[in-house]
Jmol script that loads the backbone (N, CA, C; Angstrom):
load data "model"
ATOM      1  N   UNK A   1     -28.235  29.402  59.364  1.00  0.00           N
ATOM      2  CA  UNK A   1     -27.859  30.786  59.479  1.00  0.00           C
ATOM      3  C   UNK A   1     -26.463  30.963  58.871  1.00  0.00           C
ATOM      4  N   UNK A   2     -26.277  31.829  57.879  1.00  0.00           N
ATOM      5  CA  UNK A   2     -25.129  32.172  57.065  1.00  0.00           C
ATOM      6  C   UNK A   2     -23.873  32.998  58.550  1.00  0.00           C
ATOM      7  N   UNK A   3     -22.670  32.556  57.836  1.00  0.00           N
ATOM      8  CA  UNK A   3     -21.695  33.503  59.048  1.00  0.00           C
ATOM      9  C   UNK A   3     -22.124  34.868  58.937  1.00  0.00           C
ATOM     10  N   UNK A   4     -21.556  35.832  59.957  1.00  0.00           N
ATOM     11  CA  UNK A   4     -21.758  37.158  59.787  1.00  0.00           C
ATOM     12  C   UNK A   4     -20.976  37.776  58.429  1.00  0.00           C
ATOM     13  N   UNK A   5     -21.597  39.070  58.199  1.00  0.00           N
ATOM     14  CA  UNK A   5     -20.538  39.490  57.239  1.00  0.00           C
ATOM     15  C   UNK A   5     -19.402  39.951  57.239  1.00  0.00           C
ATOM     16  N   UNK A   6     -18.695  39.952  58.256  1.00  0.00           N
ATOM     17  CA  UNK A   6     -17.145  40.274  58.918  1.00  0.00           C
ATOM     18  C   UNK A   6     -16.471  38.882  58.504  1.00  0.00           C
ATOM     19  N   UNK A   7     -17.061  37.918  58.970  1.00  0.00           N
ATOM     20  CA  UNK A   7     -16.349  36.910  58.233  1.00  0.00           C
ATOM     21  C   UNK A   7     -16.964  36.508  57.140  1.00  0.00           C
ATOM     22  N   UNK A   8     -17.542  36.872  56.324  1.00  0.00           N
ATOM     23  CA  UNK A   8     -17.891  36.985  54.637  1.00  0.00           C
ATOM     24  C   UNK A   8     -16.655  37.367  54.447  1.00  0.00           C
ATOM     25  N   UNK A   9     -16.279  38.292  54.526  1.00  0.00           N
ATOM     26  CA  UNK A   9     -15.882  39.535  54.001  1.00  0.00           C
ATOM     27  C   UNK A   9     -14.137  39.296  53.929  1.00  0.00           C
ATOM     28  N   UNK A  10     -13.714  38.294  55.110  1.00  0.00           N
ATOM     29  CA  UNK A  10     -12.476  37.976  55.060  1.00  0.00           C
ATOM     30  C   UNK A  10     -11.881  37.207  53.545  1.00  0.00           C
ATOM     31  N   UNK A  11     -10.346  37.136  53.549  1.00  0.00           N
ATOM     32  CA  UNK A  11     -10.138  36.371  52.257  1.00  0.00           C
ATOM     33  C   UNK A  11     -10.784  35.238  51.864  1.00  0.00           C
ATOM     34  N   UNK A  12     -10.919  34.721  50.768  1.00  0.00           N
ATOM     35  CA  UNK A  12     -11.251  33.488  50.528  1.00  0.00           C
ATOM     36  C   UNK A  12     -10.042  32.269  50.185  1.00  0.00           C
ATOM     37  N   UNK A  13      -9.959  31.210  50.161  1.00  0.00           N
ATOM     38  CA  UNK A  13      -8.701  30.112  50.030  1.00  0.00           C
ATOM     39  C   UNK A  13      -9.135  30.150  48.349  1.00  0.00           C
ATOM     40  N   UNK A  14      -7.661  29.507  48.268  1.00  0.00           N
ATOM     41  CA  UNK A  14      -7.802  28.727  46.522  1.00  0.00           C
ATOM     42  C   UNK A  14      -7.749  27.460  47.361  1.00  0.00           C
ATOM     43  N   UNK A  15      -8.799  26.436  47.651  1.00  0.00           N
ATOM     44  CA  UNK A  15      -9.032  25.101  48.099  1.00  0.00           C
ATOM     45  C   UNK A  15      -9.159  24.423  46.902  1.00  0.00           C
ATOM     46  N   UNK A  16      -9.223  23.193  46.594  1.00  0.00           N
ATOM     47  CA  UNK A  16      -9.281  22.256  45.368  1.00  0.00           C
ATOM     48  C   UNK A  16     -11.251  21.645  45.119  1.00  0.00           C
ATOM     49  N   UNK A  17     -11.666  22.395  45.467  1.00  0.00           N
ATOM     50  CA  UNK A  17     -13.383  22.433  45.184  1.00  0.00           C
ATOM     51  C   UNK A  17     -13.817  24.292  44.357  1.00  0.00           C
ATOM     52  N   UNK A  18     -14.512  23.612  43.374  1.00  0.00           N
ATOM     53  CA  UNK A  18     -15.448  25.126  42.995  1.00  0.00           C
ATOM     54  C   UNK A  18     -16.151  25.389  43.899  1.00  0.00           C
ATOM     55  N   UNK A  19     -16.066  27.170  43.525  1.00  0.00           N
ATOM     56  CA  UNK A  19     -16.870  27.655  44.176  1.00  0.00           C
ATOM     57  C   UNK A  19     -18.277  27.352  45.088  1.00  0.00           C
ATOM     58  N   UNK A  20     -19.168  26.459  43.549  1.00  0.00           N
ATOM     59  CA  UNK A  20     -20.134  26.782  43.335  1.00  0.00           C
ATOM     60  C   UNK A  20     -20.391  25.519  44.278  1.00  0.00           C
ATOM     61  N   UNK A  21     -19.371  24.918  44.637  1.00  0.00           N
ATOM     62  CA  UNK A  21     -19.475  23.297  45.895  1.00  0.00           C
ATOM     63  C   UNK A  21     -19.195  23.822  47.443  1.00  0.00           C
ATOM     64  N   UNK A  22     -18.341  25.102  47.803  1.00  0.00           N
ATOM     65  CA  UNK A  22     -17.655  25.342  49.303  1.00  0.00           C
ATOM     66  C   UNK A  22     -17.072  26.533  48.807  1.00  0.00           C
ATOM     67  N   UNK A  23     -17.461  27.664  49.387  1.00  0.00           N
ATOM     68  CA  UNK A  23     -17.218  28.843  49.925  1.00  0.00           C
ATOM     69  C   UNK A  23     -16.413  29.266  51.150  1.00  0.00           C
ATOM     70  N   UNK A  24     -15.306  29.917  51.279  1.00  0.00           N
ATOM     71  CA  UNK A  24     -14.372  29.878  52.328  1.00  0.00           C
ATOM     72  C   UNK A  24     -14.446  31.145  52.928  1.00  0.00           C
ATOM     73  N   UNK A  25     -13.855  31.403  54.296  1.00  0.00           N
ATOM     74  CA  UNK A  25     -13.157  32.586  54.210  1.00  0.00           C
ATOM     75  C   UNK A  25     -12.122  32.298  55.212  1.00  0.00           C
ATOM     76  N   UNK A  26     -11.218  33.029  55.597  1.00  0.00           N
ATOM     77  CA  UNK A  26      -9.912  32.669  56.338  1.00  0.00           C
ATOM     78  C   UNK A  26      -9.633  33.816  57.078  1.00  0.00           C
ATOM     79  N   UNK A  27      -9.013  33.435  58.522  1.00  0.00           N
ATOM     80  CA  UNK A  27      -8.359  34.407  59.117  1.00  0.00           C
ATOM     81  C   UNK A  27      -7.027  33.069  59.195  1.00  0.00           C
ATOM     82  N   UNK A  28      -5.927  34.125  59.040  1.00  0.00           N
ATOM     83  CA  UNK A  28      -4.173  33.598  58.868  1.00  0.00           C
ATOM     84  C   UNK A  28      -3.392  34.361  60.349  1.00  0.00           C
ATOM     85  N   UNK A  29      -2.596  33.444  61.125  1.00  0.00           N
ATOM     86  CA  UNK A  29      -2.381  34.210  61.873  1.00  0.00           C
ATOM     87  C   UNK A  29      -0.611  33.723  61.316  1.00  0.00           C
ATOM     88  N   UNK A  30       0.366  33.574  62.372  1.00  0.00           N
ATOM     89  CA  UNK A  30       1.516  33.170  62.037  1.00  0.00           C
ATOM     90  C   UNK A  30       2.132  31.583  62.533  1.00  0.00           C
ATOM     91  N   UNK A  31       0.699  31.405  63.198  1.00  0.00           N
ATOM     92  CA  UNK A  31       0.864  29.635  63.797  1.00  0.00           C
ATOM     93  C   UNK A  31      -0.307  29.151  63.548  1.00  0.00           C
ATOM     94  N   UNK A  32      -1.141  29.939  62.921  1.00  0.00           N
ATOM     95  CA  UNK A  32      -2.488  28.877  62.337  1.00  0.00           C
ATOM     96  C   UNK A  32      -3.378  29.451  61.238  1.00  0.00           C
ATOM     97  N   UNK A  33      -4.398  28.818  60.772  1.00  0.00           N
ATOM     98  CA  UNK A  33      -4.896  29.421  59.415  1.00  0.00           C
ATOM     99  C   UNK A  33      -5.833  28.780  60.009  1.00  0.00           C
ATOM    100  N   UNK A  34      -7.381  29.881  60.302  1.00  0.00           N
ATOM    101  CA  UNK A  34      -9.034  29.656  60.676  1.00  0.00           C
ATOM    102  C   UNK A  34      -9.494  29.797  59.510  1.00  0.00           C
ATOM    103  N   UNK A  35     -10.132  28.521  58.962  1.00  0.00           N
ATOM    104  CA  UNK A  35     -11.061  28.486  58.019  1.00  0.00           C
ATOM    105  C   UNK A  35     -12.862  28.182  58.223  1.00  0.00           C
ATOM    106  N   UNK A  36     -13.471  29.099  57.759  1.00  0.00           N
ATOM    107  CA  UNK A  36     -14.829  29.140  57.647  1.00  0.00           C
ATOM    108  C   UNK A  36     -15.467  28.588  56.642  1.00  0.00           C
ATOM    109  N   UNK A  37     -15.914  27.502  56.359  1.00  0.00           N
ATOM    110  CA  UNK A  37     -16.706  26.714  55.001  1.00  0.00           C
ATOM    111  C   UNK A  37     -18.616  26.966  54.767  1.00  0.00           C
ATOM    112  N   UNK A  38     -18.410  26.877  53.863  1.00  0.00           N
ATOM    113  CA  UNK A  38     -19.662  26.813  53.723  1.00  0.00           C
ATOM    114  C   UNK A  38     -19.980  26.049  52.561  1.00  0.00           C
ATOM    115  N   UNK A  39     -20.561  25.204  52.615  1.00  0.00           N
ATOM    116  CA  UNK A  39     -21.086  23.956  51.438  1.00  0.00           C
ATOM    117  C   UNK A  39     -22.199  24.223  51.234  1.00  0.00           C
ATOM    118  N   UNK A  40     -22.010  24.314  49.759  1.00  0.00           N
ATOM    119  CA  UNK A  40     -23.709  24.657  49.006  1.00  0.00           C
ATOM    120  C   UNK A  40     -23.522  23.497  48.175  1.00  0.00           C
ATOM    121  N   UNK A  41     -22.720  21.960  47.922  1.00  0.00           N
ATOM    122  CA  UNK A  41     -23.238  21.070  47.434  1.00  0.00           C
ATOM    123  C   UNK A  41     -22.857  19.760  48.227  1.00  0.00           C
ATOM    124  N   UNK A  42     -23.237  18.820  48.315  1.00  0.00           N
ATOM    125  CA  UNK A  42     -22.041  17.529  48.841  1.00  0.00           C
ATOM    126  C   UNK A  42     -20.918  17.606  47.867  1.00  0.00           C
ATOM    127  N   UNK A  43     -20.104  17.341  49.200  1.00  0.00           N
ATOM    128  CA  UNK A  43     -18.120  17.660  48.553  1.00  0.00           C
ATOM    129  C   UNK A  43     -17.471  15.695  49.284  1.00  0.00           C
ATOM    130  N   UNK A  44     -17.243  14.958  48.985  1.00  0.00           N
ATOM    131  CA  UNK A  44     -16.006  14.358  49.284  1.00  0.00           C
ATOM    132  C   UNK A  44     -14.563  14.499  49.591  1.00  0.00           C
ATOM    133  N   UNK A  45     -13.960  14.446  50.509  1.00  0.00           N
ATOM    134  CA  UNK A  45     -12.738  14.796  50.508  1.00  0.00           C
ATOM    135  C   UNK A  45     -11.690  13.716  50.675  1.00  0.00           C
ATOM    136  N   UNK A  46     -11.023  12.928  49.842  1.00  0.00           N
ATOM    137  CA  UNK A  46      -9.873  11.785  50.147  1.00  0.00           C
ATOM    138  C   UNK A  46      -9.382  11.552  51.062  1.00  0.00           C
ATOM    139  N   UNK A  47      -9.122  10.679  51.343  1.00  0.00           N
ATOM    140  CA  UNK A  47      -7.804  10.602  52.910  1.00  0.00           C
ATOM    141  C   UNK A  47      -6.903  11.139  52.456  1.00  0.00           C
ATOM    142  N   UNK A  48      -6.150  11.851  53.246  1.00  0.00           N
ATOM    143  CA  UNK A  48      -5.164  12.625  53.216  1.00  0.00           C
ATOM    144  C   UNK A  48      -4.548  12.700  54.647  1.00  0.00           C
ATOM    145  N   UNK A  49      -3.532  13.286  54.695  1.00  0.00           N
ATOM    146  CA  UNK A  49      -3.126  13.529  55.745  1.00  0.00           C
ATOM    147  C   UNK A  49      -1.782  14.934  55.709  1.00  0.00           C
ATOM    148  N   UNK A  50      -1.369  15.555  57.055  1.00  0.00           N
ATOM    149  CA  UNK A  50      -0.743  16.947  57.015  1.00  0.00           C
ATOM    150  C   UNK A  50      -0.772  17.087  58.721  1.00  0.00           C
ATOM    151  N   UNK A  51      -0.460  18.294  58.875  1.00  0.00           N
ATOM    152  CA  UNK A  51      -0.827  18.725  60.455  1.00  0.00           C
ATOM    153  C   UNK A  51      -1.749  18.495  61.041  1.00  0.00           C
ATOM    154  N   UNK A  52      -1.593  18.987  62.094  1.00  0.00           N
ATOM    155  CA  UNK A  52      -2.688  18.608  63.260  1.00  0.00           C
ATOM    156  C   UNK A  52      -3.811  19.500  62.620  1.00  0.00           C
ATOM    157  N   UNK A  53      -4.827  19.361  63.293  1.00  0.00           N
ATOM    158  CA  UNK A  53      -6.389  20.157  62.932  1.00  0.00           C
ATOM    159  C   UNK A  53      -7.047  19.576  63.911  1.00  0.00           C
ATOM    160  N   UNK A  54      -8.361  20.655  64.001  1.00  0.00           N
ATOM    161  CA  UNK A  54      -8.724  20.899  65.172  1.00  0.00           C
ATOM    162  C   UNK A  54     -10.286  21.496  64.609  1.00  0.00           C
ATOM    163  N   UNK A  55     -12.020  20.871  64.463  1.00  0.00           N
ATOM    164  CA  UNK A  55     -12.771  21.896  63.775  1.00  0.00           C
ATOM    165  C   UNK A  55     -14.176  21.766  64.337  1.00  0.00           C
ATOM    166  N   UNK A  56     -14.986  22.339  63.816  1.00  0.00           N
ATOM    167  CA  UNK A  56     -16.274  22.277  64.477  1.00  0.00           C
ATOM    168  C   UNK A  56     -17.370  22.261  63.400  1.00  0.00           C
ATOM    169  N   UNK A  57     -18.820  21.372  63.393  1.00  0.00           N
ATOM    170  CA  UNK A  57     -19.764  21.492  62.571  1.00  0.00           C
ATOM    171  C   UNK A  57     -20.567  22.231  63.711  1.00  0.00           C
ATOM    172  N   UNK A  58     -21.039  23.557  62.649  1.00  0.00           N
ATOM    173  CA  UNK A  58     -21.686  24.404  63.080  1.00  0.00           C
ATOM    174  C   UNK A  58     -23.232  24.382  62.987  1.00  0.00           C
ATOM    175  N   UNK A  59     -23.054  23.845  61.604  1.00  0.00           N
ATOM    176  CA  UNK A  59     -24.706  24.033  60.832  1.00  0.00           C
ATOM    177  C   UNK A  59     -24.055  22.677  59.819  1.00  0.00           C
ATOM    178  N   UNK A  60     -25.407  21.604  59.705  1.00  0.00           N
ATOM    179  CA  UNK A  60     -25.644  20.396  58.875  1.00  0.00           C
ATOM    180  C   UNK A  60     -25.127  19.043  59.244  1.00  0.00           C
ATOM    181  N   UNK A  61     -24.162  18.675  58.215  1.00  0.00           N
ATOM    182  CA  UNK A  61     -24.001  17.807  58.580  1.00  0.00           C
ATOM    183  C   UNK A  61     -22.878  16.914  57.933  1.00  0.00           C
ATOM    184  N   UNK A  62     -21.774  15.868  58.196  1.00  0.00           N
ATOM    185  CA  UNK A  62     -20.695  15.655  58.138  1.00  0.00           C
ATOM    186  C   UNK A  62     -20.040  14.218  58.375  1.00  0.00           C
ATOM    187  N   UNK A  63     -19.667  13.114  57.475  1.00  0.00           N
ATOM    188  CA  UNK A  63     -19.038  11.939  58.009  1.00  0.00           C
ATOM    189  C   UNK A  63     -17.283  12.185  58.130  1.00  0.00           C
ATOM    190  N   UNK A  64     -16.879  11.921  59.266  1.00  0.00           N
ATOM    191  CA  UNK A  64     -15.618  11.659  59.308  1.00  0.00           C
ATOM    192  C   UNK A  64     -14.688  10.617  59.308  1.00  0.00           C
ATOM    193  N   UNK A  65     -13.741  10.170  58.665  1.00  0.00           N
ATOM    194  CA  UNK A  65     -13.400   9.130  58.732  1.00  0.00           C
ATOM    195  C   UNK A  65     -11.994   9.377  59.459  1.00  0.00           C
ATOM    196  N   UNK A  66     -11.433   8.674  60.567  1.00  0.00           N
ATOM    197  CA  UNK A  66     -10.238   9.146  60.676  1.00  0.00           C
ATOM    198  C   UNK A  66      -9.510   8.239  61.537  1.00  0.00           C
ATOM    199  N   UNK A  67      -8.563   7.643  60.367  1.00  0.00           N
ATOM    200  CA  UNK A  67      -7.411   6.711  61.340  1.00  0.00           C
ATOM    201  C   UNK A  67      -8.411   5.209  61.229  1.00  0.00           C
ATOM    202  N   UNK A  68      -9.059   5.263  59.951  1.00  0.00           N
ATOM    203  CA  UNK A  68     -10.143   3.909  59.231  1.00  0.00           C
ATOM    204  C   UNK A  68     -11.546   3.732  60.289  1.00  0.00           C
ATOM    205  N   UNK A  69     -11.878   4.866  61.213  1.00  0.00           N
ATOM    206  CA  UNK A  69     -13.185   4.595  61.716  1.00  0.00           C
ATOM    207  C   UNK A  69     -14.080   5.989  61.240  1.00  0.00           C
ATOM    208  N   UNK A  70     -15.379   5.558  60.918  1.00  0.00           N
ATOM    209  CA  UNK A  70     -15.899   6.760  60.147  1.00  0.00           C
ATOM    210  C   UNK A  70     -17.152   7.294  61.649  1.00  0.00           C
ATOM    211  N   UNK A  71     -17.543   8.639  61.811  1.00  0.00           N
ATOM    212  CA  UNK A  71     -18.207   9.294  62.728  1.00  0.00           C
ATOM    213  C   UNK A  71     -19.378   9.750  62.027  1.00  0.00           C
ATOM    214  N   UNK A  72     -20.625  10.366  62.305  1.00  0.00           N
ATOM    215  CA  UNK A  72     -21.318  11.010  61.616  1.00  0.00           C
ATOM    216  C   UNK A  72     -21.701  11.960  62.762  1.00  0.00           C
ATOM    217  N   UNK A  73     -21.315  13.170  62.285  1.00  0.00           N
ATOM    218  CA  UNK A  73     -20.920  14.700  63.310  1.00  0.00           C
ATOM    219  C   UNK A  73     -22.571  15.365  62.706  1.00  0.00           C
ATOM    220  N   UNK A  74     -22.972  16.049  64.069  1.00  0.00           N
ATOM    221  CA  UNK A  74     -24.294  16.733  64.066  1.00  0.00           C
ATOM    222  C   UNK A  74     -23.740  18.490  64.714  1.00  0.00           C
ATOM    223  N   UNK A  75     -24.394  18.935  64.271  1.00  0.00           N
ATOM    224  CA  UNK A  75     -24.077  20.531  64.830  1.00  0.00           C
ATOM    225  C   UNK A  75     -23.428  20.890  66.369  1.00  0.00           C
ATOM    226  N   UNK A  76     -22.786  20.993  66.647  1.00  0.00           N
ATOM    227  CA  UNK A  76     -22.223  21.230  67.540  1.00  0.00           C
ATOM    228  C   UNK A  76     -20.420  20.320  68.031  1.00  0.00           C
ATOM    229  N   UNK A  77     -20.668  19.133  67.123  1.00  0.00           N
ATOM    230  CA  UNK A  77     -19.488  18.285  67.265  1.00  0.00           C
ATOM    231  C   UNK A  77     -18.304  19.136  67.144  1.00  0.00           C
ATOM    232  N   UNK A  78     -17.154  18.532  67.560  1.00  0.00           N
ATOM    233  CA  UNK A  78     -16.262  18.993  67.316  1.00  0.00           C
ATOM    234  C   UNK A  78     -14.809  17.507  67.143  1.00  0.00           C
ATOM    235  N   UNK A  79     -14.054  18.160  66.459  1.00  0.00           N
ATOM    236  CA  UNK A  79     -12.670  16.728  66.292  1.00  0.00           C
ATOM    237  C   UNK A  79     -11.597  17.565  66.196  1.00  0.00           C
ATOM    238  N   UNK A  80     -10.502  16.470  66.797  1.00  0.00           N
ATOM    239  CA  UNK A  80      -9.113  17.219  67.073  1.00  0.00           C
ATOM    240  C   UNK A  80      -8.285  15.990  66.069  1.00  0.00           C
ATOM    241  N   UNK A  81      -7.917  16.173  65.087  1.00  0.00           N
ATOM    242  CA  UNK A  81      -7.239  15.550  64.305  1.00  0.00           C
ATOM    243  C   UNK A  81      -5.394  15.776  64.826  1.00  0.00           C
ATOM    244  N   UNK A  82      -4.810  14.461  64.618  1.00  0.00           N
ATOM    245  CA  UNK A  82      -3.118  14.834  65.417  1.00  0.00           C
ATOM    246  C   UNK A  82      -2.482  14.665  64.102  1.00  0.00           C
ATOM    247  N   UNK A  83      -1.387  16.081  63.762  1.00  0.00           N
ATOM    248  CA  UNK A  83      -0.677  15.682  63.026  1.00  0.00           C
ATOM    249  C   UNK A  83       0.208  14.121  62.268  1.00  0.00           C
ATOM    250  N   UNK A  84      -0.262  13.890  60.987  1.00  0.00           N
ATOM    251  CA  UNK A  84       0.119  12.672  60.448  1.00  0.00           C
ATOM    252  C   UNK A  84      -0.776  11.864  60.211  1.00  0.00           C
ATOM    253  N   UNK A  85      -2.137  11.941  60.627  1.00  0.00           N
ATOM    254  CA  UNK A  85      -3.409  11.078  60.975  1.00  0.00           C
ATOM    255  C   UNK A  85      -4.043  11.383  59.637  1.00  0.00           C
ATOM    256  N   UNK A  86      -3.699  10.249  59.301  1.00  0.00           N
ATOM    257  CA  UNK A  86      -4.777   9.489  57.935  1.00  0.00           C
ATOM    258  C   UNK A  86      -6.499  10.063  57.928  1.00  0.00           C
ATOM    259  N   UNK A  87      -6.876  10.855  57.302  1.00  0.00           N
ATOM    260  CA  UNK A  87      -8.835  10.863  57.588  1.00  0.00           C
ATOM    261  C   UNK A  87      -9.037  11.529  56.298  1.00  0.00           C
ATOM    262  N   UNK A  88     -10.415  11.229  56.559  1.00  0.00           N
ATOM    263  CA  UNK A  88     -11.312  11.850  54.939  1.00  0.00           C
ATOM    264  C   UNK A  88     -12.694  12.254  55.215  1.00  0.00           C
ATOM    265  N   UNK A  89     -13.256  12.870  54.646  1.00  0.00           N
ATOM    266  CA  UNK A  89     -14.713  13.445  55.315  1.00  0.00           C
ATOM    267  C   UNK A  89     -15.755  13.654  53.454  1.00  0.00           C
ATOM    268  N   UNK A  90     -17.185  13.376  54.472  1.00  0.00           N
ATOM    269  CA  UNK A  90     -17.844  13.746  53.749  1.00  0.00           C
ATOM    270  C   UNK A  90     -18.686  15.037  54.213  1.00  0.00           C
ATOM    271  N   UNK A  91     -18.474  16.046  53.507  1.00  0.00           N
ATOM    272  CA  UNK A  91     -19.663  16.907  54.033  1.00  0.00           C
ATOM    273  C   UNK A  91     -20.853  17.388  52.887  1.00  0.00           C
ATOM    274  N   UNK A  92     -22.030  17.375  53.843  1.00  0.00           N
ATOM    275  CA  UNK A  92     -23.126  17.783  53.232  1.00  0.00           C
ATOM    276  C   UNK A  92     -23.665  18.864  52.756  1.00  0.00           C
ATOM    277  N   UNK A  93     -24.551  19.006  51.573  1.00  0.00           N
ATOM    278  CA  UNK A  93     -25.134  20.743  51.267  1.00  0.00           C
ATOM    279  C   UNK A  93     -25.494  21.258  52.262  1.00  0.00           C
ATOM    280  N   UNK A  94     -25.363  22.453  52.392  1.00  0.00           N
ATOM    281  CA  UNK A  94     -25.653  23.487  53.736  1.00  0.00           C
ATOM    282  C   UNK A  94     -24.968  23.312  54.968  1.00  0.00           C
ATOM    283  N   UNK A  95     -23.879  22.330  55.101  1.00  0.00           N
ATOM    284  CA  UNK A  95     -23.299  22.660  56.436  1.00  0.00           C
ATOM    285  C   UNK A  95     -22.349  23.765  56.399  1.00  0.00           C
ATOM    286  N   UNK A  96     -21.893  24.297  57.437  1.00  0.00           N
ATOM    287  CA  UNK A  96     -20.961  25.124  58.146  1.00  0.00           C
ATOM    288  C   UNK A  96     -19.896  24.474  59.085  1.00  0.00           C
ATOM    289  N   UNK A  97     -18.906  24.597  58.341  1.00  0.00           N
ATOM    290  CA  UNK A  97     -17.680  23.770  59.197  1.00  0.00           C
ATOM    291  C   UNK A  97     -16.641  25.116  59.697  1.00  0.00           C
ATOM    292  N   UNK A  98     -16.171  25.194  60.923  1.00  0.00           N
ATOM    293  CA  UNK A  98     -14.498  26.004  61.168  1.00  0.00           C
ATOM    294  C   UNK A  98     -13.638  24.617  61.077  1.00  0.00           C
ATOM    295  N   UNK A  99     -12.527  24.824  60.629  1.00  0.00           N
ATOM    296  CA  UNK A  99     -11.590  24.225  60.890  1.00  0.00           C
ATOM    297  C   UNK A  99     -10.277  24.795  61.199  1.00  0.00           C
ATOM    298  N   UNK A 100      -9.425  24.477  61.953  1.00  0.00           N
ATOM    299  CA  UNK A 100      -8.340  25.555  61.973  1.00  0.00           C
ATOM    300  C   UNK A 100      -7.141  24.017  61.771  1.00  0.00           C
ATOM    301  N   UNK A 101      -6.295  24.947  61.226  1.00  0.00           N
ATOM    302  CA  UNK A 101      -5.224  24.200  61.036  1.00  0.00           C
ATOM    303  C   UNK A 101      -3.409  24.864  61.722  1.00  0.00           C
ATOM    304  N   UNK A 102      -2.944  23.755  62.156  1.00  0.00           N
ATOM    305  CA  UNK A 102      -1.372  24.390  62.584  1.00  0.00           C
ATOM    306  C   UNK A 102      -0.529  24.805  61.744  1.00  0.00           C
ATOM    307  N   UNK A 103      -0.575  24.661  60.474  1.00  0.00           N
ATOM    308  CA  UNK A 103      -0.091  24.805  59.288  1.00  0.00           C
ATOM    309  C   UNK A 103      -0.926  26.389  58.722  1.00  0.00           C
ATOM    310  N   UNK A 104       0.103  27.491  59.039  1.00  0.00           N
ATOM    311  CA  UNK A 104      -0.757  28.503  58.671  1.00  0.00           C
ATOM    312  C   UNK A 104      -0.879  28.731  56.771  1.00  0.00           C
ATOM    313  N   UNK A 105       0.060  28.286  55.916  1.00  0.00           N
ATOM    314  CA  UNK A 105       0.211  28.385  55.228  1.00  0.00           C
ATOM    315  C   UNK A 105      -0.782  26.847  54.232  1.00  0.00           C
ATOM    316  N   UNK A 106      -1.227  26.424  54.644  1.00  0.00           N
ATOM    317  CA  UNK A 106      -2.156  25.073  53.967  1.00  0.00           C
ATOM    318  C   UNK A 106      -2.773  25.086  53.131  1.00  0.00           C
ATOM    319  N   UNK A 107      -3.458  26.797  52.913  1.00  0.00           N
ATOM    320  CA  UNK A 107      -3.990  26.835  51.793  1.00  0.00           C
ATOM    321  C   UNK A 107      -3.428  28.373  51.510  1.00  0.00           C
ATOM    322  N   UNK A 108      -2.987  28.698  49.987  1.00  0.00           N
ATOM    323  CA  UNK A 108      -3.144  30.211  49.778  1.00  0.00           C
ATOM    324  C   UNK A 108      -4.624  30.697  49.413  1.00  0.00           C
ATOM    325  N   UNK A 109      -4.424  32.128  50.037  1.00  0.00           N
ATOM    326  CA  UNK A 109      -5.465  32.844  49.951  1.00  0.00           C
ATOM    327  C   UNK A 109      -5.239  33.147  48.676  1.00  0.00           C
ATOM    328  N   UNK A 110      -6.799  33.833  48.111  1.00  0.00           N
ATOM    329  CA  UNK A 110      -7.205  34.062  47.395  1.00  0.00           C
ATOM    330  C   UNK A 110      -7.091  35.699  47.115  1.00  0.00           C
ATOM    331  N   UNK A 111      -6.099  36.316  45.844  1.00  0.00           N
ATOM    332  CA  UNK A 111      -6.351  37.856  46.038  1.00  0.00           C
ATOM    333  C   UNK A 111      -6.829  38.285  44.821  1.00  0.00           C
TER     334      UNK A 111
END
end "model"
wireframe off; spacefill off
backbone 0.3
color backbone group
C-alpha cells in the first residue's frame, strides 16, 4: 500500500539515489527531519555514520548492518541507531521505510 497523498505531496529530499531507485518525502521540523521512502529498485547504502536515527519498515523488506552485525527487518521492525554508530543497509524493491533523523538538516529538500 502506497503512503497517503498528504504525504506524497510533502517535499521531496535531494538524497544521493535516482529517482527512479527511492522516492522521498519529508516533514522538517527544527530538531528532526521525518523521512518517508519508497523503493522501487534494490538500493545499497555504505556504512556511514552521523546522528542518532530512529526508523521503521513499513512495507518489504530490509538488511541492516549496524556496529558489524547485520539484521534482516520484516514489516513492522523498527531500529534506534545512536549517534556515531557505524551501519549500512540494504533495502529492497517495494519496501516502505520512515526514518527520522536528529539532524534536521541531513538532507536538503528538494524545491
Amino acid at each position: 500500500m502506497p503512503y497517503p497523498i498528504f504525504i506524497q505531496d510533502q517535499p521531496s529530499l535531494d538524497i544521493p539515489f535516482p529517482e527512479d531507485a527511492v522516492t522521498t518525502s519529508a516533514v522538517r521540523s527544527d530538531g528532526a527531519l521525518v523521512i518517508f521512502l519508497h523503493v522501487h529498485k534494490d538500493v545499497e547504502i555504505p556504512e556511514h555514520q552521523h546522528g542518532a536515527q530512529w526508523g521503521t519498515l513499513v512495507q518489504g523488506g530490509l538488511e541492516l548492518t549496524l556496529d558489524g552485525r547485520t539484521r534482516h527487518c520484516t514489516p513492522g521492525d523498527s531500529w534506534d541507531i545512536p549517534a556515531g554508530t557505524p551501519h549500512a543497509a540494504k533495502l529492497k524493491a517495494g519496501s516502505l521505510v520512515i526514518d527520522v533523523f536528529e539532524e534536521p538538516d541531513r538532507y536538503p529538500l528538494k524545491l
